[in-house]
C-alpha positions in Angstrom: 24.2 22.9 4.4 24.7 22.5 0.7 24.5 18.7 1.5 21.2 19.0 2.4 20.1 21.4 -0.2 21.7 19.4 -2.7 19.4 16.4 -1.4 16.7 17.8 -2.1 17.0 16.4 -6.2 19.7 13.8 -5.7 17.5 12.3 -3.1 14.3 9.8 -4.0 12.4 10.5 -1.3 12.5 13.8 -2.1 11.6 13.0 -5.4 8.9 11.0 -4.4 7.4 14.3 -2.6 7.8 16.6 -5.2 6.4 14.3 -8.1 3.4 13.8 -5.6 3.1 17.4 -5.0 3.1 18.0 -8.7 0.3 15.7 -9.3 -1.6 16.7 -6.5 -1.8 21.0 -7.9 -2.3 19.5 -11.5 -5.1 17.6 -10.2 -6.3 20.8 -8.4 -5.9 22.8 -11.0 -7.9 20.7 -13.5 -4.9 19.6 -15.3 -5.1 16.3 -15.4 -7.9 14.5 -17.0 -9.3 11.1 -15.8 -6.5 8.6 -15.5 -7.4 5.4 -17.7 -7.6 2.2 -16.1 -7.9 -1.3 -17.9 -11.8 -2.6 -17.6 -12.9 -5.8 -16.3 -13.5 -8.8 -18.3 -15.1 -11.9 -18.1 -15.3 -14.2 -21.4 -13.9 -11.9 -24.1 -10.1 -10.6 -22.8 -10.4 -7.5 -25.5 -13.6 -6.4 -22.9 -10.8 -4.6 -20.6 -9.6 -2.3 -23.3 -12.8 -1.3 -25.1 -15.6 1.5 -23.8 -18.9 0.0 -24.0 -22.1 2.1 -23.8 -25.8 0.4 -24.1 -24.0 -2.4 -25.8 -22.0 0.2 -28.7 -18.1 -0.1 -28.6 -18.1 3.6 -28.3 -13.9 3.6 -27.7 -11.1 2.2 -26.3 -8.4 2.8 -23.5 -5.0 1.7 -25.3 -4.5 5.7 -26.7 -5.4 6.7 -23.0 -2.8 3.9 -21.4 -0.4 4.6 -24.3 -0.6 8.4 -23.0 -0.2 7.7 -19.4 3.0 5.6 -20.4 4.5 8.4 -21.3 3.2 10.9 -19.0 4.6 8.2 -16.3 8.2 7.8 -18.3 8.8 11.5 -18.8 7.6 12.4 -15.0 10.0 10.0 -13.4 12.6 10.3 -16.2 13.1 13.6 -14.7 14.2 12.6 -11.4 16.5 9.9 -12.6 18.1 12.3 -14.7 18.8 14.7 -11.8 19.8 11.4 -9.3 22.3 9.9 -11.8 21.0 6.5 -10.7 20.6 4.9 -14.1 21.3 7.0 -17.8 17.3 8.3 -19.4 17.7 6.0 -22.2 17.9 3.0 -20.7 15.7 3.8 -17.8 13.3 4.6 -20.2 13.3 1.3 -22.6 13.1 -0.7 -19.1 10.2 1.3 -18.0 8.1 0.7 -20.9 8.3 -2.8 -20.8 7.3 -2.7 -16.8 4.4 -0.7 -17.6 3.3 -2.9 -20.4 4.0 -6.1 -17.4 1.8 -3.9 -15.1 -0.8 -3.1 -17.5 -1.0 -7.1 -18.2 -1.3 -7.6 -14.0 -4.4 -5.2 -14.1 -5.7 -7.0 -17.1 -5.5 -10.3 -15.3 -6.6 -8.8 -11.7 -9.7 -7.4 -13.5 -10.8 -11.2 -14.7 -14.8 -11.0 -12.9 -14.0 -14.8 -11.0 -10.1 -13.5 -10.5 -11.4 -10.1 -9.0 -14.6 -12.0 -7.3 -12.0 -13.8 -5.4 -10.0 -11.2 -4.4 -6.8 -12.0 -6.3 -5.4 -8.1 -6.3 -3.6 -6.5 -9.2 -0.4 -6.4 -6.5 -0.1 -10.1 -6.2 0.1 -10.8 -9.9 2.3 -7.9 -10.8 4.4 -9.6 -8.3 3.8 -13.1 -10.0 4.6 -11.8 -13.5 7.7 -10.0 -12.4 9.2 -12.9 -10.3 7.7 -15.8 -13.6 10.1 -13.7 -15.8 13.3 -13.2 -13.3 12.8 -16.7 -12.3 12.6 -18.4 -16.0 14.7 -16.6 -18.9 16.0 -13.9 -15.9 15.5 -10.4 -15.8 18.3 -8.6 -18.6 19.9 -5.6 -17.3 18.5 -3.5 -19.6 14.6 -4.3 -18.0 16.6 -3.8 -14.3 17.4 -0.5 -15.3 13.6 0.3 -15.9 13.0 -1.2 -11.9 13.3 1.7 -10.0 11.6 -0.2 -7.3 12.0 2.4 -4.3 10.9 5.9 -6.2 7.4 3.8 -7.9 6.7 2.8 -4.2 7.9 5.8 -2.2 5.3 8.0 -5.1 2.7 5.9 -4.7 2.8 6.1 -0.6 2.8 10.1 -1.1 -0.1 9.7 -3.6 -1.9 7.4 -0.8 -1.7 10.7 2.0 -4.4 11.9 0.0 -6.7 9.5 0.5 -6.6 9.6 4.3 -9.0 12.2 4.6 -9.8 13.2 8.4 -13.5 14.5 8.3 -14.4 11.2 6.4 -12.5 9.3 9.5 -14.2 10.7 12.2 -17.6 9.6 10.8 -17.2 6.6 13.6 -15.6 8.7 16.0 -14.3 7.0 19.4 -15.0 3.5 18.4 -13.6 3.3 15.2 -10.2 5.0 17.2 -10.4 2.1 19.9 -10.3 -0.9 17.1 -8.0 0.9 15.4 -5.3 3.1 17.4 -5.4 0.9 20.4 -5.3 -2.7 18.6 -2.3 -1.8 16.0 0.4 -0.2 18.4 0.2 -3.4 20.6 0.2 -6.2 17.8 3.3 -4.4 15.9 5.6 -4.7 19.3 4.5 -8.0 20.2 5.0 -9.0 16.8 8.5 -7.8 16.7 9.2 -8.8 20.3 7.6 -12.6 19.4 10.3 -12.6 16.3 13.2 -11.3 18.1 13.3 -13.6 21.2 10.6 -16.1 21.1 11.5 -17.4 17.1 15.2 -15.6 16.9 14.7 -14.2 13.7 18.1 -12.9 12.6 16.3 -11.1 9.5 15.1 -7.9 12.0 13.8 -6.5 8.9 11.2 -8.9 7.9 9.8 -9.3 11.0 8.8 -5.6 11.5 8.0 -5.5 7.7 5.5 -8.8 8.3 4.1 -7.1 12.2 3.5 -3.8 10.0 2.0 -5.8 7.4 -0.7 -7.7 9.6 -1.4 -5.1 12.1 -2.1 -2.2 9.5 -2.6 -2.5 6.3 -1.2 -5.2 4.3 0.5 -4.2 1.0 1.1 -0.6 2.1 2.2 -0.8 5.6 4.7 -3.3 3.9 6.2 -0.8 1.5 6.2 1.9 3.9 8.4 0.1 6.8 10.1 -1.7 4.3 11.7 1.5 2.8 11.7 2.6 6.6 14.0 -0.2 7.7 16.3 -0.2 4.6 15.0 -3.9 3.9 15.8 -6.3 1.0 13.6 -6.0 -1.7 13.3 -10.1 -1.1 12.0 -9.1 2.4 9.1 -6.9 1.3 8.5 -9.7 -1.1 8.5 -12.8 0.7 6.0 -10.3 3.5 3.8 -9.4 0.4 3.1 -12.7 -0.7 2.4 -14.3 2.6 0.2 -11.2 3.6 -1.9 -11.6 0.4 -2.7 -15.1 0.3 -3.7 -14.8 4.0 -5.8 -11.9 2.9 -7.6 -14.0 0.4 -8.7 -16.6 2.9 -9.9 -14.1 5.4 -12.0 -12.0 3.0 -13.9 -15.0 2.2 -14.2 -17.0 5.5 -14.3 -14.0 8.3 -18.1 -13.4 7.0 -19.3 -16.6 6.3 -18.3 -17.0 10.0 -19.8 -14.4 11.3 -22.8 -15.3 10.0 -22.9 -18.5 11.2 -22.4 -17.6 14.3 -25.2 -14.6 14.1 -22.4 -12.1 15.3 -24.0 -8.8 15.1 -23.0 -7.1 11.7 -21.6 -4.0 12.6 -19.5 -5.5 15.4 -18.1 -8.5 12.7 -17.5 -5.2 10.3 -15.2 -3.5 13.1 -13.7 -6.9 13.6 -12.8 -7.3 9.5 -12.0 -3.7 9.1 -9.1 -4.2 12.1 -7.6 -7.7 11.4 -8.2 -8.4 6.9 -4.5 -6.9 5.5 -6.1 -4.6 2.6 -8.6 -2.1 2.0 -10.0 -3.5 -0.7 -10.7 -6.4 0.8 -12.4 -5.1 3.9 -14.6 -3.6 1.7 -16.0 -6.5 0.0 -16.2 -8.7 3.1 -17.8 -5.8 4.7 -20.4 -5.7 1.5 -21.7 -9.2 2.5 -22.7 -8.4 5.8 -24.8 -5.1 4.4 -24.4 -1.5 3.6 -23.3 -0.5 7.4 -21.7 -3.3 7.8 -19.7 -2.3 4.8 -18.8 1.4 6.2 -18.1 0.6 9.6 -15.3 -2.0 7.8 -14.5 0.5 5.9 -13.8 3.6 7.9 -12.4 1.5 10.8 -9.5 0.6 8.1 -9.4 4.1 6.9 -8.4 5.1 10.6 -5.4 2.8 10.8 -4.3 3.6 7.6 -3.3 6.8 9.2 -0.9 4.6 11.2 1.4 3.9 8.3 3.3 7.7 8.0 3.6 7.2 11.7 4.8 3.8 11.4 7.4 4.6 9.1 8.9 7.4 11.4 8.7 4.7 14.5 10.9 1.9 12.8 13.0 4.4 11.2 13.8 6.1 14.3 14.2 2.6 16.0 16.1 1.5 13.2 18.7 4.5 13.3 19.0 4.8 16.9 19.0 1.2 18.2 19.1 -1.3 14.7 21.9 0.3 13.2 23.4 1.7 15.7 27.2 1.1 16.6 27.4 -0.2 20.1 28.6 3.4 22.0 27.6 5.5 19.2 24.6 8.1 20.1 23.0 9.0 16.7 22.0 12.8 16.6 19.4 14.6 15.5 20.8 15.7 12.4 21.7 11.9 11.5 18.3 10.9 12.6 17.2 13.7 10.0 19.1 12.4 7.2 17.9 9.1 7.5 14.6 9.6 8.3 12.1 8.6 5.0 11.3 11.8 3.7 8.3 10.5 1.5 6.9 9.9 5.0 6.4 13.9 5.2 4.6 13.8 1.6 2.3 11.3 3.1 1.3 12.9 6.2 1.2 16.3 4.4 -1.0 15.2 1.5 -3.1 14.1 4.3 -2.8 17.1 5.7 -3.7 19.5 2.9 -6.8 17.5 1.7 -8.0 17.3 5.3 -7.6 20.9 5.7 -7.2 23.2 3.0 -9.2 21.1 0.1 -12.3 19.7 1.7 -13.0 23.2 4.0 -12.6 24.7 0.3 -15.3 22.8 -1.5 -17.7 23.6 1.4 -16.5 20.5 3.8 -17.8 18.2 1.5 -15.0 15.2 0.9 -17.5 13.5 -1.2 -16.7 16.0 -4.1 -13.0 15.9 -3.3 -13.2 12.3 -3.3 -14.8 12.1 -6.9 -12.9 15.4 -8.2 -9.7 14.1 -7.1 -9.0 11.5 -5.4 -10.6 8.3 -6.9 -10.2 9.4 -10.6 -6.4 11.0 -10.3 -5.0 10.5 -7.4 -6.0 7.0 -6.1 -5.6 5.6 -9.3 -2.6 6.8 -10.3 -1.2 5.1 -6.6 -2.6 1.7 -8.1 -0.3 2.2 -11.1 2.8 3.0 -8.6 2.4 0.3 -6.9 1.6 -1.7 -9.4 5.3 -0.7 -11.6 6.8 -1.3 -8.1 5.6 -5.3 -7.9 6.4 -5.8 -11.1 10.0 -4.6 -11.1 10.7 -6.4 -7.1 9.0 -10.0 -8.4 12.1 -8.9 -11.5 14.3 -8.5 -9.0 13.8 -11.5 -7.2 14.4 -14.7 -7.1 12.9 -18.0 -5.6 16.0 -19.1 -4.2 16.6 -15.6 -2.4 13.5 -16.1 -1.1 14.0 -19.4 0.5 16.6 -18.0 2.1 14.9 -15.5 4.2 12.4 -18.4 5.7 14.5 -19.3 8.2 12.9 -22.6 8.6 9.4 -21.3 8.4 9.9 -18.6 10.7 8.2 -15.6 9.1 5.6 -18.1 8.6 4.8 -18.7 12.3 5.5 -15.1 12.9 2.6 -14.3 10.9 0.4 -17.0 12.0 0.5 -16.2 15.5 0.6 -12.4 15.3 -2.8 -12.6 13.3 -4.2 -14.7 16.0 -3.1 -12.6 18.4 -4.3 -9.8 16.6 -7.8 -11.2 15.7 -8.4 -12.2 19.3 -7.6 -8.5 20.6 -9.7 -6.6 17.8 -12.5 -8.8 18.4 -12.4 -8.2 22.4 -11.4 -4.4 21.5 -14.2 -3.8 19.1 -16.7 -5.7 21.0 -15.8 -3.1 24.2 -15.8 -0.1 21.9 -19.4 -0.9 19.8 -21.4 -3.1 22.0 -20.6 -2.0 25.6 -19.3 1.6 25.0 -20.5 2.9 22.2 -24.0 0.6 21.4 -24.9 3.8 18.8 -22.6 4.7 17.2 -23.7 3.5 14.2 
């Protein structure tokens, strides 16, 4: 019993949960102001950290960012002090330099023909990380700042809150046929394709790359990754597949659709299922029109809510079959311990902003969106996740990489699992919108 008391501050998934939680009744509260983020840019770099109004320079974001630096450092410097993973003073002088790496990844993501062409703020916080481990190496004092697991496992918690139910069931039964139907069967054939078609030795990768293609990219990728115990090279290698993939698809999957005069609404329920990001979806979505846009959209939305359930899936798998000494029955209380608690954050930030938040403003998730979630919450996530890619590409290296391909393995893993997948969502979401459900929208 004290064990498990005890866990609850030497544990980092508990962590996670609480510095969610704490976020979550500040930005309730009123607490927490607007959370700055760096500006876009096109010709002139300084564009990203000034304010402009009507053409006047009316301020700038470096005091804002220079705040949330420490805001960030003292809020995690909290738990590290009470895990005993790393001494304050060191963590600290690591993290500012990460959050300085991940401030320049924003800066470079938010380029107009870099963001046009859907070159995310996650891929080059991975880049930058991995260009400094893999040229003058990453020091141990910058490692100590990496605290890879608790940016990522805070940022998924942060996440629940976006998953908001009312705004899900906008689509209603065909939005849950693309999306609950198609996902479940692409993950296990994924896995089951690895595993005894390829023989992929690396079990971890090949769930983390099924999670990644079937749900949603970057964050289905962090969630099973910290679900299955993987490598950090693992979630890497999965990453940077998934998001050049992503790249192509967001681009071509319209222009395709178009030529081929698919109806819009049926081409945005095919995008929103198959394209590994949210972002993404939307801006493929945009091309094909405002509904076209939604239905894209909210179809991702609803799979999103996949992920906390994922998590619990593979790490129940992992504990009970994985991991498991032959003749050795895990039980529940072993399950318990291992299970990802930030899993329970997610689902119950979900939970409360469903339930308790939007009924409270009048059932109106618009205003909860644009009282908490996009200007605190959401954003704060992006700057998780973005100090998580930053410290795994300075963890990383290419040569631990090449190791994990397994002779192009994970490649053809992915490349037939998104086939697979597009061919079912499109057959799915044609049943669901066209032949079903021909009004939904």
């Amino acid at each position: 019993m004290s064990n498990s008391i005890s866990s609850l501050w030497k544990n980092e998934d508990w962590w996670a949960v609480w510095f969610g939680f704490a976020i979550f009744i500040a930005a309730l509260l009123g607490w927490v102001p607007k959370i700055p983020k760096v500006g876009k840019w096109s010709a002139n770099p300084v564009d990203a950290f000034v304010i402009i109004k009507d053409g006047i320079i009316t301020g700038n974001v470096l005091v804002p960012l220079l705040l949330l630096m420490i805001f960030l450092g003292i809020l995690t410097a909290i738990g590290i002090h009470f895990m005993k993973v790393q001494k304050v003073g060191r963590y600290l002088i690591g993290f500012i330099v990460i959050f300085i790496l991940a401030t320049v990844s924003y800066w470079i993501a938010h380029q107009t023909n870099i963001e046009y062409w859907g070159l995310s703020y996650a891929m080059w916080a991975l880049l930058v990380g991995l260009l400094v481990s893999n040229t003058i190496g990453t020091p141990k004092w910058l490692k100590a700042g990496a605290q890879t697991e608790l940016f990522i496992k805070t940022g998924l918690v942060l996440m629940g809150a976006e998953i908001l139910f009312k705004k899900i069931l906008t689509l209603g039964m065909p939005g849950l046929m693309v999306a609950w139907i198609v996902t479940p069967v692409v993950v296990i054939f994924m896995y089951i394709f690895a595993i005894r078609v390829l023989k992929m030795k690396n079990k971890a990768l090949a769930i983390i790359i099924a999670a990644a293609t079937s749900v949603c990219g970057v964050s289905a990728a962090i969630a099973t990754a910290a679900a299955a115990c993987a490598k950090k090279e693992d979630l890497t290698l999965a990453v940077g597949m998934t998001l050049i993939f992503t790249v192509a698809m967001m681009f071509f999957m319209p222009l395709g659709i178009q030529f081929v005069g698919m109806n819009p609404i049926l081409g945005a329920a095919w995008m929103g299922g198959t394209i590994d990001s949210t972002g993404a979806v939307v801006a493929a979505g945009s091309m094909l029109g405002p509904d076209a846009e939604k239905v894209a959209a909210v179809v991702k939305m609803i799979q999103n809510i996949l992920i906390g359930l994922l998590a619990f899936c593979v790490a129940l798998y992992w504990v009970t079959k994985v991991e498991c000494e032959e003749g050795h029955k895990p039980n529940a209380m072993e399950i318990w311990y291992r299970f990802p608690k930030f899993v329970i954050g997610f689902v119950g930030a979900s939970l409360l902003f469903s339930f308790v938040v939007v009924p409270a403003t009048g059932g109106d998730f618009n205003v909860v969106e644009a009282s908490y979630i996009n200007p605190v919450t959401k954003t704060l996530r992006g700057w998780f996740f973005c100090l998580a890619f930053a410290s795994i590409g300075l963890e990383s290296n290419f040569r631990d990489l090449a190791s994990r391909m397994e002779g192009g393995k994970p490649m053809v893993l992915y490349v037939v699992g998104q086939t697979f997948n597009l061919i079912l969502t499109l057959a799915v979401a044609y049943l669901a919108f066209m032949v079903l459900f021909p009004n939904a929208v």
